[in-house]
C-alpha positions in Angstrom: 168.7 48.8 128.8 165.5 49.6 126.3 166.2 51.6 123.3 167.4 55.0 123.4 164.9 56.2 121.8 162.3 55.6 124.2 164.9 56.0 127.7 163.9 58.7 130.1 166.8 60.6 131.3 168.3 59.9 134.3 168.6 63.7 135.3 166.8 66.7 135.0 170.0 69.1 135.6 173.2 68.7 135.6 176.5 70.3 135.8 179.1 69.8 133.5 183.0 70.6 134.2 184.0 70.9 130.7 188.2 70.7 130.6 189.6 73.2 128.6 192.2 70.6 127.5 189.1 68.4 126.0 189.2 71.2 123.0 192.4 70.6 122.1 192.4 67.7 119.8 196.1 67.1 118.9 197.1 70.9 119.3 199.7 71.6 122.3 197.4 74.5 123.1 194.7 76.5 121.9 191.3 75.0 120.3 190.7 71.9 117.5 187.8 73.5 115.8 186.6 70.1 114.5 186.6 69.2 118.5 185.2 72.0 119.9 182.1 71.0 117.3 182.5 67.5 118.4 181.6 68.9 121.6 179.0 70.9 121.2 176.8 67.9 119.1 177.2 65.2 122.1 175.6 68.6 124.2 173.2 69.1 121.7 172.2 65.3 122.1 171.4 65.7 126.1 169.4 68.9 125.5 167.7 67.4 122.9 166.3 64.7 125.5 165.0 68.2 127.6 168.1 68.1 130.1 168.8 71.5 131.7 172.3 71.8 131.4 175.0 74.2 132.9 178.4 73.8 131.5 181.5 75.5 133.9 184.1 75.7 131.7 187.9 75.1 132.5 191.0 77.3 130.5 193.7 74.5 129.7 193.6 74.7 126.3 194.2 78.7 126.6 196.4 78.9 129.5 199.1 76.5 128.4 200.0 79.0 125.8 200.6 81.7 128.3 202.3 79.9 131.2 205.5 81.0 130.0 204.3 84.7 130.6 203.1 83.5 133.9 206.0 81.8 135.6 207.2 84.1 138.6 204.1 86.4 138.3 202.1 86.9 141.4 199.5 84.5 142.2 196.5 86.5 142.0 197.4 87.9 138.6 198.1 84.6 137.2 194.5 83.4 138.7 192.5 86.5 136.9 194.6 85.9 133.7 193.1 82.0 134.2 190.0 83.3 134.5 189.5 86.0 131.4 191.3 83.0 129.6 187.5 80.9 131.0 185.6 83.7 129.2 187.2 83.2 125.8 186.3 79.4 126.3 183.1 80.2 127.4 182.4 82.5 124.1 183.6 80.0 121.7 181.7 77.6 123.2 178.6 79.6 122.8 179.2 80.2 119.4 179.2 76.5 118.8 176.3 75.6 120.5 174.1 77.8 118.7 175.6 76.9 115.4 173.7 73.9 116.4 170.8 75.4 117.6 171.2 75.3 121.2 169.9 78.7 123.1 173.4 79.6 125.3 173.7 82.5 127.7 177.2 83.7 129.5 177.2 84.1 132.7 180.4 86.2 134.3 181.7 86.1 137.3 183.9 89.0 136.4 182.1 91.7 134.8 182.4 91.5 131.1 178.7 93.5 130.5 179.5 93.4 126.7 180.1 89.6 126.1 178.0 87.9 129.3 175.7 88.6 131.6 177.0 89.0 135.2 176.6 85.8 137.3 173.0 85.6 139.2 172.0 82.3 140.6 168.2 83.0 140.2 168.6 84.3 136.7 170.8 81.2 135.9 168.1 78.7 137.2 165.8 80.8 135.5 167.5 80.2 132.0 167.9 76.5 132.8 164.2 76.2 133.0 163.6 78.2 130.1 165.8 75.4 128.1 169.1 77.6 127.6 172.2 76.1 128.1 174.0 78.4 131.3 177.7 79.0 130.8 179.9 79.8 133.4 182.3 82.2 132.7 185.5 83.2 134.9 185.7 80.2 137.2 184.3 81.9 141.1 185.6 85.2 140.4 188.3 84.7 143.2 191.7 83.8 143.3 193.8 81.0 144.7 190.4 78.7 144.0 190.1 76.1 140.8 187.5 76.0 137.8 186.8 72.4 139.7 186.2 74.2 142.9 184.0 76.6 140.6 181.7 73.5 139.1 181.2 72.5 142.6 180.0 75.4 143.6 177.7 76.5 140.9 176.5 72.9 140.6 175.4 73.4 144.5 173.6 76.4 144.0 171.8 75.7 141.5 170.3 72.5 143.0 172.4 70.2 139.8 171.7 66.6 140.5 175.8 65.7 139.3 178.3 67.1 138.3 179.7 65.7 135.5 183.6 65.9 135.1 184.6 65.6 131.3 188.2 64.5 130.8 190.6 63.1 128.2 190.7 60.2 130.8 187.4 57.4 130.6 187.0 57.8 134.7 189.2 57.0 138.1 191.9 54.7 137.7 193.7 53.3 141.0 197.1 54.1 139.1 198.1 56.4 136.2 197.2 54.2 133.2 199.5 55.6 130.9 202.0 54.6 133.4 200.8 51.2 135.1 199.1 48.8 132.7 197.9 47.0 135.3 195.9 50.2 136.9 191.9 49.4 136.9 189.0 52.2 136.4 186.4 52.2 139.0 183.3 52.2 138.0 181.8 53.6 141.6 183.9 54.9 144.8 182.7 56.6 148.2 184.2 60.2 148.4 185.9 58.6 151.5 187.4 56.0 149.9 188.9 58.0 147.0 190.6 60.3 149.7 192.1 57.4 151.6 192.8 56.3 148.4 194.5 59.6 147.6 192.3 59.3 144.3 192.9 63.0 142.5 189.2 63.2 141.4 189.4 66.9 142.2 191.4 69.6 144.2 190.6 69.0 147.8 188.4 72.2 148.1 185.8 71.0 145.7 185.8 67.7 146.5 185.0 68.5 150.1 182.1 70.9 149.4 180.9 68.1 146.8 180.9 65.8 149.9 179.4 67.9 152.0 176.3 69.0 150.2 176.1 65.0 149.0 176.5 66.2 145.4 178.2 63.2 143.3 180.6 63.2 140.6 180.9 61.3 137.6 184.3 61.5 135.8 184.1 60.3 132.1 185.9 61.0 129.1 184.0 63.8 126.8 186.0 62.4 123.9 185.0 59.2 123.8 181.5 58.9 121.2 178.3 59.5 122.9 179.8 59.3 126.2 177.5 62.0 127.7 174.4 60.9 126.4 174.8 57.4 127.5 175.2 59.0 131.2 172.1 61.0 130.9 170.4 58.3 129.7 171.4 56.6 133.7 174.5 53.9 131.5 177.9 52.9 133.1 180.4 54.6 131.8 183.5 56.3 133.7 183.5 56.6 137.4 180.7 57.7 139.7 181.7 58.8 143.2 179.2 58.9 145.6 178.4 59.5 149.5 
């Protein structure tokens, strides 16, 4: 690989399925401030290479503190509660990026008029080429579907080139590695093979409609140092799966 410096990214556009869980840190729930910064530098690094970025946030972090107050509610009410818990994500992380002076806009896919913009594909590829980072607010404004199933389908519509799946985990392991220490990480899978696999990349609904509009995934871990930028800058690192 020639020097950083001088690499051409491997993407113009990408999609990236932040986990609300990668904010944590240490905490059992909510958000480590010193990591949500962490994440918005190794961000800042891609952008800074001219990368149009769209980040589709997931609500983890939030959520875990409110599943108490969830258990026995009705399904659809829990789903909307996930989602308003994306928009808080989504606003925090704005705030960080452009404490590091990266452009952001909110996009909703519930209306929030004072805090995001509603969701408009054309306005959102818009921004993108305008250099703003696009944040996806509210997962697909639907319930009974996942912020994965969300990614994928933003990441399709706006033409991303990956989508980029940014764990606490460094990619697909054939076993749970904190369970089996003889489990190996894959560094490239067909989406065929990690079904018959029964490989848990994603829920079943967005790994299909990645498969089907021959979008590929690369699962990494977002807090491992520099991990993003060495996958934008076309590097090994986590697990690609492909068509």
């Amino acid at each position: 690989m020639s020097d950083e410096g001088s690499s051409a990214p491997a993407f113009k556009r990408i999609l990236l399925k932040l986990s609300g869980e990668s904010l944590m840190g240490s905490r059992e729930y909510g958000t480590d401030p010193g990591r949500l910064q962490a994440v918005a530098e190794e961000i800042k690094a891609v952008h800074d290479r001219g990368v149009e970025i769209a980040i589709a946030p997931g609500a983890g972090n939030i959520y875990r503190g409110v599943a108490g107050a969830a258990e026995g509610m009705d399904r659809a009410t829990a789903d909307y509660m996930g989602m308003l818990a994306i928009v808080l994500n989504a606003m925090q992380l704005q705030d960080a990026l452009e404490k590091v002076g990266v452009h952001t806009r909110v996009q909703s896919a519930l209306h929030v008029q004072e805090v995001a913009e509603p969701y408009i594909r054309r306005r959102a590829m818009r921004h993108l080429e305008k250099g703003r980072v696009v944040i996806f607010a509210a997962g697909t404004g639907n319930p009974f579907f996942t912020t994965d199933t969300a990614a994928a389908l933003r990441g399709s519509e706006i033409g991303a080139e990956v989508v980029l799946k940014a764990t606490k985990v460094d990619g697909v392991y054939s076993a749970d590695p904190k369970k089996d220490p003889s489990a190996t990480r894959y560094t490239t899978i067909s989406f065929d093979e990690a079904i018959g696999r029964n490989l848990q990349v994603m829920d079943a609904t967005a790994f299909a409609l990645c498969r089907d509009q021959k979008l590929p995934i690369r699962v990494f871990s977002i807090v491992k140092p520099g991990a993003l930028k060495r996958i934008v800058l076309g590097e090994d690192e986590g697990t690609l799966v492909h068509v």
